[in-house]
Biopython code that builds the backbone (N, CA, C, O; Angstrom):
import numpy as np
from Bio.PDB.StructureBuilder import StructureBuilder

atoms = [
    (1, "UNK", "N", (14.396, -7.172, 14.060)),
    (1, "UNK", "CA", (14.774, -6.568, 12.792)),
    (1, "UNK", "C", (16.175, -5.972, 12.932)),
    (1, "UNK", "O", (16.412, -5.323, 13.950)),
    (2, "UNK", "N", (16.948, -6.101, 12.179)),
    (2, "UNK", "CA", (18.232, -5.316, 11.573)),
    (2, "UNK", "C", (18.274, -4.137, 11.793)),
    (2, "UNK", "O", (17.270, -3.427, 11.842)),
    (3, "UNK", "N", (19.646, -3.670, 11.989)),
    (3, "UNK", "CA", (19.945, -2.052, 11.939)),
    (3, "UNK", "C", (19.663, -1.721, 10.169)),
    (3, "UNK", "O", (19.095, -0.763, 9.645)),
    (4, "UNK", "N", (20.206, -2.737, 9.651)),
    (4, "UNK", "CA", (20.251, -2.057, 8.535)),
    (4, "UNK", "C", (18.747, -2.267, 7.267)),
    (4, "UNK", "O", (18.643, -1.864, 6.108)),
    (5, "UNK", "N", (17.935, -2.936, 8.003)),
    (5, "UNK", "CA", (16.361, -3.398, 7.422)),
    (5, "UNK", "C", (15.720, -2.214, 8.512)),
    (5, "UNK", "O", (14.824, -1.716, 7.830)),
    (6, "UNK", "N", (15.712, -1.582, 9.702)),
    (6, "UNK", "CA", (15.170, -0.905, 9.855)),
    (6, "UNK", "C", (15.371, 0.528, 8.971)),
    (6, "UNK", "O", (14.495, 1.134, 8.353)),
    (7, "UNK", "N", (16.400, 0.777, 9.070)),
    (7, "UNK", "CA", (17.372, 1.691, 7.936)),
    (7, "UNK", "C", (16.572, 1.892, 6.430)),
    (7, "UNK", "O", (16.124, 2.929, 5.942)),
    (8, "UNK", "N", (16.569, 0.475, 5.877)),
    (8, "UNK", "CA", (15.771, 0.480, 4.782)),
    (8, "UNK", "C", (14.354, 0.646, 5.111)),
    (8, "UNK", "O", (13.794, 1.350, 4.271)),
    (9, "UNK", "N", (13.562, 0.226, 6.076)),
    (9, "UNK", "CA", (12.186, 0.893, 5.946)),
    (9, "UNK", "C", (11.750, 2.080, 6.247)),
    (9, "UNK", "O", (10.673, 2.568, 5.902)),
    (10, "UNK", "N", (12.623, 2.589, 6.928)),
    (10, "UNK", "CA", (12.638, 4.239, 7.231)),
    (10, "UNK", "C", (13.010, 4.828, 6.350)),
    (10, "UNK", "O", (12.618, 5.969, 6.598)),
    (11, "UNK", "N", (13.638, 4.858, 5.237)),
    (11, "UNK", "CA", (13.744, 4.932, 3.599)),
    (11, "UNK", "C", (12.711, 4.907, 3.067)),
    (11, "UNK", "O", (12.243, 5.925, 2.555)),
    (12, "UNK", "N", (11.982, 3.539, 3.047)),
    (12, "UNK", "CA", (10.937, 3.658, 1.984)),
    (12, "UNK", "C", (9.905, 4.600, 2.264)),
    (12, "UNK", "O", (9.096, 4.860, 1.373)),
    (13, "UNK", "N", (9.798, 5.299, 3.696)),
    (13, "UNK", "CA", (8.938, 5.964, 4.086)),
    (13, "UNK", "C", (8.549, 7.334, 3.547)),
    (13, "UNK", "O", (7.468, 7.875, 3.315)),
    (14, "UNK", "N", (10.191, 7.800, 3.397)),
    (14, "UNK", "CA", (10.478, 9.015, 3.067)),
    (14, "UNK", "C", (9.612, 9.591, 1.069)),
    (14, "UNK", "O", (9.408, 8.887, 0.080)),
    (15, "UNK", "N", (9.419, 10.730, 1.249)),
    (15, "UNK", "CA", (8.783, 11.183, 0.317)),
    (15, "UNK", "C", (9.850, 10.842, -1.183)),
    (15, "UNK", "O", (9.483, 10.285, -2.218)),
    (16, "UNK", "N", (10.668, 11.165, -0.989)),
    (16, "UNK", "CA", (12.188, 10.904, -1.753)),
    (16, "UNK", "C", (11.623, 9.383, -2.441)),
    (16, "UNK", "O", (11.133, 9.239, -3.561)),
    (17, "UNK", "N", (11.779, 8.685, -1.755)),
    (17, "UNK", "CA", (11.171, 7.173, -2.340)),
    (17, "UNK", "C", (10.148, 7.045, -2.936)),
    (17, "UNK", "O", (10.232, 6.476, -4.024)),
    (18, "UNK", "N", (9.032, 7.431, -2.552)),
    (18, "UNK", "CA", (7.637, 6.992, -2.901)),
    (18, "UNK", "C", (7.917, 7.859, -4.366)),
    (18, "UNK", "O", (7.378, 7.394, -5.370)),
    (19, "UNK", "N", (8.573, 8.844, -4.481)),
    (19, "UNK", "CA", (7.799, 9.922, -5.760)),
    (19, "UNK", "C", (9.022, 9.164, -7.242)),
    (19, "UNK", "O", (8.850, 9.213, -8.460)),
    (20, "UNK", "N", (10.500, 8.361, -6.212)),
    (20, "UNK", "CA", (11.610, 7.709, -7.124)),
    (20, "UNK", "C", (10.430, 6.174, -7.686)),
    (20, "UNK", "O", (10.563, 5.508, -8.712)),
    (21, "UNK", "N", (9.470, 6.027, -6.711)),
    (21, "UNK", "CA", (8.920, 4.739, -6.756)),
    (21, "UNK", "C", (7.647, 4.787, -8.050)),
    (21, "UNK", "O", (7.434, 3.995, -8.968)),
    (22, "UNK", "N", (6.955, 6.055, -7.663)),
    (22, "UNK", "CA", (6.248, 6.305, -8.986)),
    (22, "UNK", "C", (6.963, 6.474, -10.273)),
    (22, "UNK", "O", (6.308, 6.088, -11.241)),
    (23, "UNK", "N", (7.923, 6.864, -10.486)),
    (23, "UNK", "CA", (8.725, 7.606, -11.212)),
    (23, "UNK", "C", (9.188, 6.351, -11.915)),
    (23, "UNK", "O", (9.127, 6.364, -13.144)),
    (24, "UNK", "N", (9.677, 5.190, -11.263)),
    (24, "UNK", "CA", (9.972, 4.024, -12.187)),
    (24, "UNK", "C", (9.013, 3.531, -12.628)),
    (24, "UNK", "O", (9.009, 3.347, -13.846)),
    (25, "UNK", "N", (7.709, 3.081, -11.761)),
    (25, "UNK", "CA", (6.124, 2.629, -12.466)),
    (25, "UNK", "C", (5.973, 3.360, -13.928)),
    (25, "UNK", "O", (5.790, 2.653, -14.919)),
    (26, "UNK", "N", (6.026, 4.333, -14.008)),
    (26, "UNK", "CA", (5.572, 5.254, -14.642)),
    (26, "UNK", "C", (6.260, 4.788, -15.671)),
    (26, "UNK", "O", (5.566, 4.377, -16.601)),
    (27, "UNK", "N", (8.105, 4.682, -15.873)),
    (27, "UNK", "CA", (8.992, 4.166, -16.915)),
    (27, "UNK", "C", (8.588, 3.061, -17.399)),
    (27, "UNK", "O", (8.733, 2.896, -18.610)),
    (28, "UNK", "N", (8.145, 2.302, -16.818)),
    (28, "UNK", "CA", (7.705, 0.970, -17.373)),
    (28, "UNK", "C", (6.332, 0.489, -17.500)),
    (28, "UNK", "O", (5.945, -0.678, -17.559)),
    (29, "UNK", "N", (5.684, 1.530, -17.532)),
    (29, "UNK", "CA", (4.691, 1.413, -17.978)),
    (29, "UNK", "C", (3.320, 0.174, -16.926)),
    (29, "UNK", "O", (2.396, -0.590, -17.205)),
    (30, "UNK", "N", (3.916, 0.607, -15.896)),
    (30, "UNK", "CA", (3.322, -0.203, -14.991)),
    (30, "UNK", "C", (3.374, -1.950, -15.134)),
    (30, "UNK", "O", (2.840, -2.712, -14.328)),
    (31, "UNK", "N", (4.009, -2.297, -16.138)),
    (31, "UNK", "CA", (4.492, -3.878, -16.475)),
    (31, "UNK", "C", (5.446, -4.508, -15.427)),
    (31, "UNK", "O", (6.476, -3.851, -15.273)),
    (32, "UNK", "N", (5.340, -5.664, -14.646)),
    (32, "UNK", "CA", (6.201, -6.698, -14.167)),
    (32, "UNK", "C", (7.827, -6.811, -15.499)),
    (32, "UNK", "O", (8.037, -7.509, -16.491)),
    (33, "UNK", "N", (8.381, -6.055, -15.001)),
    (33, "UNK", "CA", (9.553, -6.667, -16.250)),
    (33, "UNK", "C", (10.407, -7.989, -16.531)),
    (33, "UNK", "O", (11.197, -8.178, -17.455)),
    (34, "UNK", "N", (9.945, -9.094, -15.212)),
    (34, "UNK", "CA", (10.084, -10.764, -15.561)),
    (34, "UNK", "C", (8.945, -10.913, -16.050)),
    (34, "UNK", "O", (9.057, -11.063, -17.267)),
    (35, "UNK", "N", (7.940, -10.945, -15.731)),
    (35, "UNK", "CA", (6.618, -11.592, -16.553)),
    (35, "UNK", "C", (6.104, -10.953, -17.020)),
    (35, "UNK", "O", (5.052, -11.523, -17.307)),
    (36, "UNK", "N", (6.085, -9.764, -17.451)),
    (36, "UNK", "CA", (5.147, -8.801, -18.161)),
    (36, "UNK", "C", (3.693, -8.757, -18.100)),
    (36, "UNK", "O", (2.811, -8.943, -18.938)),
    (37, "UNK", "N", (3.698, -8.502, -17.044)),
    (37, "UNK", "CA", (2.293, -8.850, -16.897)),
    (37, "UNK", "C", (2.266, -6.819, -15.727)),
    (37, "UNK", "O", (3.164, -6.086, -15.314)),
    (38, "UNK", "N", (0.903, -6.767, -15.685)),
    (38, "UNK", "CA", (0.000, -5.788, -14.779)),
    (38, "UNK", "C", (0.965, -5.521, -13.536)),
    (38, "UNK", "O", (0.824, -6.414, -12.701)),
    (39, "UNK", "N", (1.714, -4.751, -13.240)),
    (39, "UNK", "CA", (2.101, -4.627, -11.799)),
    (39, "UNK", "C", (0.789, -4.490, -11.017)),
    (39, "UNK", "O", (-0.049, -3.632, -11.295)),
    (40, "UNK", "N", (0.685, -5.176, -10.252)),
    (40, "UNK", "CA", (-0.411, -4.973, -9.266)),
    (40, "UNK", "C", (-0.476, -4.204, -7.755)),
    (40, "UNK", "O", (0.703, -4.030, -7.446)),
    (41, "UNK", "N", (-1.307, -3.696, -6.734)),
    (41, "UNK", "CA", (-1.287, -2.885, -6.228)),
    (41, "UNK", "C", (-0.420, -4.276, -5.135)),
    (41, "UNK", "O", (-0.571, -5.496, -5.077)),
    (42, "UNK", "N", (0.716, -3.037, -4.220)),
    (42, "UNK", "CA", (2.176, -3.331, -3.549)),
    (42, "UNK", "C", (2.878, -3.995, -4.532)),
    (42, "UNK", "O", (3.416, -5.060, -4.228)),
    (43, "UNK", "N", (2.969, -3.581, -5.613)),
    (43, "UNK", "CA", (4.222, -3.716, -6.254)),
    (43, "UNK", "C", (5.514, -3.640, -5.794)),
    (43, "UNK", "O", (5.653, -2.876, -4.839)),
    (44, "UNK", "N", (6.718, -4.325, -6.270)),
    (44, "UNK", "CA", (7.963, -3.862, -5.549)),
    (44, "UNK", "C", (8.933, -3.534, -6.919)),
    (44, "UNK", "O", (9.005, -3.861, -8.103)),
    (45, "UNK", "N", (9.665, -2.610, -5.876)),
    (45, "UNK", "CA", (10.754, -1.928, -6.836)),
    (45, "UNK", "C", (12.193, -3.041, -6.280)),
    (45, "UNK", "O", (12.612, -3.001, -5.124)),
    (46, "UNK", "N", (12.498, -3.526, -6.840)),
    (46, "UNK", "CA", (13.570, -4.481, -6.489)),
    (46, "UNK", "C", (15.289, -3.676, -7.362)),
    (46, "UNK", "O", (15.731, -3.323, -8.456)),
    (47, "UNK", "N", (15.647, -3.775, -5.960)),
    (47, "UNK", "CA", (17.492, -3.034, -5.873)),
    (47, "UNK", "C", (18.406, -4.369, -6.879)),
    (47, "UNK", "O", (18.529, -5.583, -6.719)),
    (48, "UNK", "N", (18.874, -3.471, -7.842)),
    (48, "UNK", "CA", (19.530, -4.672, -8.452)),
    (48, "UNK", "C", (21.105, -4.620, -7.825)),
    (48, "UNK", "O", (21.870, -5.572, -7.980)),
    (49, "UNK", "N", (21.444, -3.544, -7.189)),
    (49, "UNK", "CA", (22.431, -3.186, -6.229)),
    (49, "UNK", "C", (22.336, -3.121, -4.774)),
    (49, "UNK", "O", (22.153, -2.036, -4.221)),
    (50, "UNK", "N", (22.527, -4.965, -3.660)),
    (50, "UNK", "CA", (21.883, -4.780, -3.103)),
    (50, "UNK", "C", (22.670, -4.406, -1.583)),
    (50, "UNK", "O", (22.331, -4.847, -0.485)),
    (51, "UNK", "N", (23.613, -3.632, -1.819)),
    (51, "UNK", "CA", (24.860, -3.281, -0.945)),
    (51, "UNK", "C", (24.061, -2.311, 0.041)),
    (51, "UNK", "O", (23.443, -1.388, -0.488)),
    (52, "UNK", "N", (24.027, -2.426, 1.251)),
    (52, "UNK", "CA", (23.232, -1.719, 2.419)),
    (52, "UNK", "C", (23.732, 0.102, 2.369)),
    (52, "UNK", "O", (23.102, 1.134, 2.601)),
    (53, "UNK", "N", (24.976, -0.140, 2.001)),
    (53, "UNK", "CA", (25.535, 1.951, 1.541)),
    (53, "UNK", "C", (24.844, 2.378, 0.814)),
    (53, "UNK", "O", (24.457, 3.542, 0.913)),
    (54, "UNK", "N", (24.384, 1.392, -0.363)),
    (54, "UNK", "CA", (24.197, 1.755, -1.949)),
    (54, "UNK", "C", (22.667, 2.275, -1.387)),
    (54, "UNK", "O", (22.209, 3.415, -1.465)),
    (55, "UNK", "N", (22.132, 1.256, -0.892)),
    (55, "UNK", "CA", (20.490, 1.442, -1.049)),
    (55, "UNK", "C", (19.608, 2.488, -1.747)),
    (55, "UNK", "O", (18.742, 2.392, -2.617)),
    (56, "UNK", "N", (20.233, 3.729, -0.925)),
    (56, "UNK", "CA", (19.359, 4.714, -1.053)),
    (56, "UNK", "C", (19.722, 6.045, -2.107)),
    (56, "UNK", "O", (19.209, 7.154, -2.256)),
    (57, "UNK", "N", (21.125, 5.177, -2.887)),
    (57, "UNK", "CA", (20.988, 5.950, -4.486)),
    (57, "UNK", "C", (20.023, 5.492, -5.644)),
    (57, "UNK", "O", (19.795, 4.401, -6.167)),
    (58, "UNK", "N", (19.572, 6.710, -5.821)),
    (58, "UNK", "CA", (18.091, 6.272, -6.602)),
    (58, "UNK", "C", (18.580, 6.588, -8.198)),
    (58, "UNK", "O", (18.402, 7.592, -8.888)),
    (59, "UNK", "N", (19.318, 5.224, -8.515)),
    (59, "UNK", "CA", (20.055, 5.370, -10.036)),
    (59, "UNK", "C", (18.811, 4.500, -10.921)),
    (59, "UNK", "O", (18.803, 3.288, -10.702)),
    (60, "UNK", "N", (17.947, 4.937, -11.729)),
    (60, "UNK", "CA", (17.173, 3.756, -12.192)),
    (60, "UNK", "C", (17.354, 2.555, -12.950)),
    (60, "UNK", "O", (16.623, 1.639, -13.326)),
    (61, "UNK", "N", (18.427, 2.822, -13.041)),
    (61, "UNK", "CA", (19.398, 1.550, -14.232)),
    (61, "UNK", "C", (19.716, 0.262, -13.172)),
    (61, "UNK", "O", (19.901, -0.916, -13.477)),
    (62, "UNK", "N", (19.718, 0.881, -11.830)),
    (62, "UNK", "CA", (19.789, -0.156, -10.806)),
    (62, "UNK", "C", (18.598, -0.875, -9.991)),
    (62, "UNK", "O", (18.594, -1.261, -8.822)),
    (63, "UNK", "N", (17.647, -0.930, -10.916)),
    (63, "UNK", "CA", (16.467, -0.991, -10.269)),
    (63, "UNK", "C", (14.961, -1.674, -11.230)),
    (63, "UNK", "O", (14.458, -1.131, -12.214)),
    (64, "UNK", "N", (14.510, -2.957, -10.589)),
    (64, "UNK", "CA", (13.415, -3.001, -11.993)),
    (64, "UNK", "C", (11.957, -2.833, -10.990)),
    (64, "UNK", "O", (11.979, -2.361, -9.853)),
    (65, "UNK", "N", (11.190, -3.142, -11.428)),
    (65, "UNK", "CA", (9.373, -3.115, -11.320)),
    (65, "UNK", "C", (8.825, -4.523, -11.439)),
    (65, "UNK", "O", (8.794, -5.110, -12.521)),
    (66, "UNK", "N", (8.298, -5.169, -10.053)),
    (66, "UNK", "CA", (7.964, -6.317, -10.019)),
    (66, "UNK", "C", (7.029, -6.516, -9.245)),
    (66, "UNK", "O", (6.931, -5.761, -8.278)),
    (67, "UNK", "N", (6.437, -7.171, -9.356)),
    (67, "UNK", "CA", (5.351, -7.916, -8.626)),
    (67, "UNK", "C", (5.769, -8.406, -7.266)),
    (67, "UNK", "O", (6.973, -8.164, -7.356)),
    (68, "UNK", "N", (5.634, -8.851, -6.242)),
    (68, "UNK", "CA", (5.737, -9.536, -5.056)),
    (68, "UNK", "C", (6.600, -10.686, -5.262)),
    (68, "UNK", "O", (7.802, -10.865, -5.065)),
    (69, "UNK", "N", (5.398, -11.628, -5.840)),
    (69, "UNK", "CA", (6.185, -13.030, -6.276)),
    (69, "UNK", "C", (7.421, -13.179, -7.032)),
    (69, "UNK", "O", (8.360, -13.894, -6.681)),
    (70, "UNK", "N", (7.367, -12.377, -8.222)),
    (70, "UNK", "CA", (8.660, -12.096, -8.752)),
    (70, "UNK", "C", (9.932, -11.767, -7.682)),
    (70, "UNK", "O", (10.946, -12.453, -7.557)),
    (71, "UNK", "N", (9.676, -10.822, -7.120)),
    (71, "UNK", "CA", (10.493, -10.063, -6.431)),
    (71, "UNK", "C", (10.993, -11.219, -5.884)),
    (71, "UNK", "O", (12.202, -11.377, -6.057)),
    (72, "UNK", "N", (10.366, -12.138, -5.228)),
    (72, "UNK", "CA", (10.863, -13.328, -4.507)),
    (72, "UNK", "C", (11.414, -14.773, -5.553)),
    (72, "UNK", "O", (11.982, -15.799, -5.176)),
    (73, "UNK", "N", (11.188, -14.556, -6.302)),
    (73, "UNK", "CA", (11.839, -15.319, -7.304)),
    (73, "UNK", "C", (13.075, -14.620, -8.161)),
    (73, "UNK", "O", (13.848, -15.440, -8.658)),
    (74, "UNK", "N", (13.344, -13.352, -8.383)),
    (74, "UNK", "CA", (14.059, -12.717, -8.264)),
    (74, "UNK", "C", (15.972, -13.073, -7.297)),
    (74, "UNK", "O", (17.183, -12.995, -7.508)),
    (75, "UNK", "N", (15.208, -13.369, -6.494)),
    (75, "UNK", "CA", (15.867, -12.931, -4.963)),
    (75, "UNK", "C", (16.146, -14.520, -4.690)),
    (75, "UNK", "O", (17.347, -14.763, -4.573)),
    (76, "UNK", "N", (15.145, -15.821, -4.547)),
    (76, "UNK", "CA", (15.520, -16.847, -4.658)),
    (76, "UNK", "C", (16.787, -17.333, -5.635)),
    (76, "UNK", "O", (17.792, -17.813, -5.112)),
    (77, "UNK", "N", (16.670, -17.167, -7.222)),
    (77, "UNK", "CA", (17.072, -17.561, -8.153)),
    (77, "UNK", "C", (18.845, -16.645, -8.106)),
    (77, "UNK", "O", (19.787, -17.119, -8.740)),
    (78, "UNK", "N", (18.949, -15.720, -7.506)),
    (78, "UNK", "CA", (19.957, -14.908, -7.299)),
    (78, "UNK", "C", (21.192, -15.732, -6.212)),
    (78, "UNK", "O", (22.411, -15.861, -6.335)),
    (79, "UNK", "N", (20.456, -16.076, -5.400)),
    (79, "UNK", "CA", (20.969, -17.073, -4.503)),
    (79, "UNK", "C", (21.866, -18.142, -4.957)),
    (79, "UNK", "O", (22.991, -18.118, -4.458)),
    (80, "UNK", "N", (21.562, -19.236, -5.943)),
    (80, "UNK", "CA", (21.920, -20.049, -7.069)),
    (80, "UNK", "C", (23.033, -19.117, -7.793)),
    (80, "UNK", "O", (24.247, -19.117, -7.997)),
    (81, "UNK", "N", (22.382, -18.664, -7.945)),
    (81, "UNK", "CA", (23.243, -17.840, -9.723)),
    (81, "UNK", "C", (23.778, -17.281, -9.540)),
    (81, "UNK", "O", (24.416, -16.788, -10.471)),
    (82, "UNK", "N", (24.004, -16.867, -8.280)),
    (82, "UNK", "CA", (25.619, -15.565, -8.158)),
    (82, "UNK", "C", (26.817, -16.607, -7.952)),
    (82, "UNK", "O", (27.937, -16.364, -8.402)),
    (83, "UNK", "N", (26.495, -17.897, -7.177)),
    (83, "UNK", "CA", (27.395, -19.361, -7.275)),
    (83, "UNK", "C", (27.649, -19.994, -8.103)),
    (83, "UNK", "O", (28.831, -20.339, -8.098)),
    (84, "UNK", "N", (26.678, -20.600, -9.425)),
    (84, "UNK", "CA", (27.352, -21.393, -10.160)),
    (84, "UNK", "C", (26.047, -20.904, -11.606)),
    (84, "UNK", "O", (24.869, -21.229, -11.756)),
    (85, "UNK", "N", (26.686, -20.295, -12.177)),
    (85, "UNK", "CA", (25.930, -19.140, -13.491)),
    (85, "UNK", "C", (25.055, -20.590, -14.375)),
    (85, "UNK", "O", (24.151, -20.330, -15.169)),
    (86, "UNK", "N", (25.330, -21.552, -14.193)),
    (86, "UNK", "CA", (24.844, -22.674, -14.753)),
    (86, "UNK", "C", (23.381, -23.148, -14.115)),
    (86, "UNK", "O", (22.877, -24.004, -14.841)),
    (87, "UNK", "N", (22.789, -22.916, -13.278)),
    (87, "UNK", "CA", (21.681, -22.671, -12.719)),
    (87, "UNK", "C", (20.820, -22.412, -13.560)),
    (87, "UNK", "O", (19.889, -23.177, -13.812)),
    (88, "UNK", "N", (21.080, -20.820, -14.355)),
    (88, "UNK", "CA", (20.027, -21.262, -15.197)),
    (88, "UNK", "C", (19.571, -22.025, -16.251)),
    (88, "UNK", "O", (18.445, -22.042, -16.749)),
    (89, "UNK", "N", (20.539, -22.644, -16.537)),
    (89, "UNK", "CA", (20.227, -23.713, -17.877)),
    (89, "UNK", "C", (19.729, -24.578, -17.561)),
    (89, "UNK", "O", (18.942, -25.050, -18.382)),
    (90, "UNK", "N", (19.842, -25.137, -16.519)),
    (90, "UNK", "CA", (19.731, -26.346, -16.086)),
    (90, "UNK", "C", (18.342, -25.711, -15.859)),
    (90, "UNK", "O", (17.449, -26.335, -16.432)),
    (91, "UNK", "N", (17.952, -24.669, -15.194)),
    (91, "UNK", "CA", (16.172, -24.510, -15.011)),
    (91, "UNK", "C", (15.130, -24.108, -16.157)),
    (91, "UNK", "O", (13.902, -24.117, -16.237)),
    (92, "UNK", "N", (16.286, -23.715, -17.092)),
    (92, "UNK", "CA", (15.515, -23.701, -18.176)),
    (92, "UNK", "C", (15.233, -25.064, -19.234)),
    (92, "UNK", "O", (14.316, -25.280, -20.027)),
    (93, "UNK", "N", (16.182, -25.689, -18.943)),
    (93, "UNK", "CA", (16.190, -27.395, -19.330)),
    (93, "UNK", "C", (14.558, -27.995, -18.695)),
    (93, "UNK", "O", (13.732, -28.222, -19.580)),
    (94, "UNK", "N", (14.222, -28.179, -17.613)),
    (94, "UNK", "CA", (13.446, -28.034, -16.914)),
    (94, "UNK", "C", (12.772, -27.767, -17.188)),
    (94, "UNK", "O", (12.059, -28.656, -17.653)),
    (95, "UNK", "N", (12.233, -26.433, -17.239)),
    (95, "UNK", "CA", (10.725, -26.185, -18.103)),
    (95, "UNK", "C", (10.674, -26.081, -19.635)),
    (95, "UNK", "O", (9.620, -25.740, -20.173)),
    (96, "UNK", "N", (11.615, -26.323, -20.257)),
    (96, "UNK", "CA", (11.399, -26.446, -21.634)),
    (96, "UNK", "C", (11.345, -27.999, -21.629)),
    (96, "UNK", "O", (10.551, -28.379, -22.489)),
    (97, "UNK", "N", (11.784, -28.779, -21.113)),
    (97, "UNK", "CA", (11.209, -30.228, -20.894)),
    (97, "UNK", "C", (9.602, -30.335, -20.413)),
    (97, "UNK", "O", (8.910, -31.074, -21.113)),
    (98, "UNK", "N", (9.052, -29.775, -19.467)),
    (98, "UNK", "CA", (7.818, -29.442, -18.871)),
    (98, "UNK", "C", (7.207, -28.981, -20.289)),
    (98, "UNK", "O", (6.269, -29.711, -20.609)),
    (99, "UNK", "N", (7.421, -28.202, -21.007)),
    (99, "UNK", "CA", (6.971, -27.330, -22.218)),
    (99, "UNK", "C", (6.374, -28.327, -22.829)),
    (99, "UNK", "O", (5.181, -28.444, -23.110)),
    (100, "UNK", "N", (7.507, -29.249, -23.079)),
    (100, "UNK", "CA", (7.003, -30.488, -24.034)),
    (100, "UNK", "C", (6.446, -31.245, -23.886)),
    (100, "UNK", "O", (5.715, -31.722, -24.754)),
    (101, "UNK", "N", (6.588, -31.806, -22.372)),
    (101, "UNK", "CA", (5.795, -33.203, -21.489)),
    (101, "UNK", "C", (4.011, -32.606, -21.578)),
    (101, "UNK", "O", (3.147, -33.470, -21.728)),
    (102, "UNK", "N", (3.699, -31.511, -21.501)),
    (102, "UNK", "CA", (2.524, -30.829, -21.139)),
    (102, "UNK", "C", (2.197, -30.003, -22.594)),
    (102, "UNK", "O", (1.604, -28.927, -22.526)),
    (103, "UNK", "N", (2.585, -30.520, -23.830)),
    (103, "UNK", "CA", (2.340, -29.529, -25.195)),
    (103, "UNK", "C", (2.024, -28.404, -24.908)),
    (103, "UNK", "O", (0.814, -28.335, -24.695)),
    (104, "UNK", "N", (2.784, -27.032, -24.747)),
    (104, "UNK", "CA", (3.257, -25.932, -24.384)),
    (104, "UNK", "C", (3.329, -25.178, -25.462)),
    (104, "UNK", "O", (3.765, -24.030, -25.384)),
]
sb = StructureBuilder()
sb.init_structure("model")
sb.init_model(0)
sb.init_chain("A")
sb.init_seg("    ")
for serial, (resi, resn, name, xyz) in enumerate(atoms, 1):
    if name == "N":
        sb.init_residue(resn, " ", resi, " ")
    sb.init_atom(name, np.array(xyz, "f"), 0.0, 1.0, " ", f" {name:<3s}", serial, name[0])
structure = sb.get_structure()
């Protein structure tokens, strides 16, 4: 593990986190804010600022409420899209084609 992933889990440990961590659940009403759906138990709070200094300012405007899978689709799809912003059309081409092939 990383200096700076150990860094971050010794963070999440801290009381400071857990009560910033309820504190966003709570804003959103416990909803996934990509799928809207139930946050479920280990939810993740995903850094929309993901600079290793920044981490541990707890600004909530920088920050959403996600599910696991999200979080990782999140984080996949970010990969793409910070390179060529056209990514998503083309994936939304994609399943709105799927939409139709499968009457959606």
């Amino acid at each position: 593990m990383s200096k700076a992933s150990t860094e971050k889990a010794k963070f999440r440990r801290t009381a400071k986190w857990k009560k910033f961590r309820a504190f966003m659940k709570k804003d959103c009403k416990g909803i996934d804010f990509i799928t809207q759906k139930k946050l479920l138990k280990g939810y993740q709070l995903h850094h929309k600022d993901m600079r290793s200094e920044n981490y541990a300012q707890l600004i909530p405007e920088r920050f959403v409420c996600c599910n696991r899978k999200t979080h990782e689709l999140i984080h996949f799809c970010y990969n793409y899209y910070k390179d060529d912003k056209d990514f998503i059309q083309r994936l939304k081409t994609v399943l709105d084609e799927m939409c139709t092939f499968n009457n959606d």
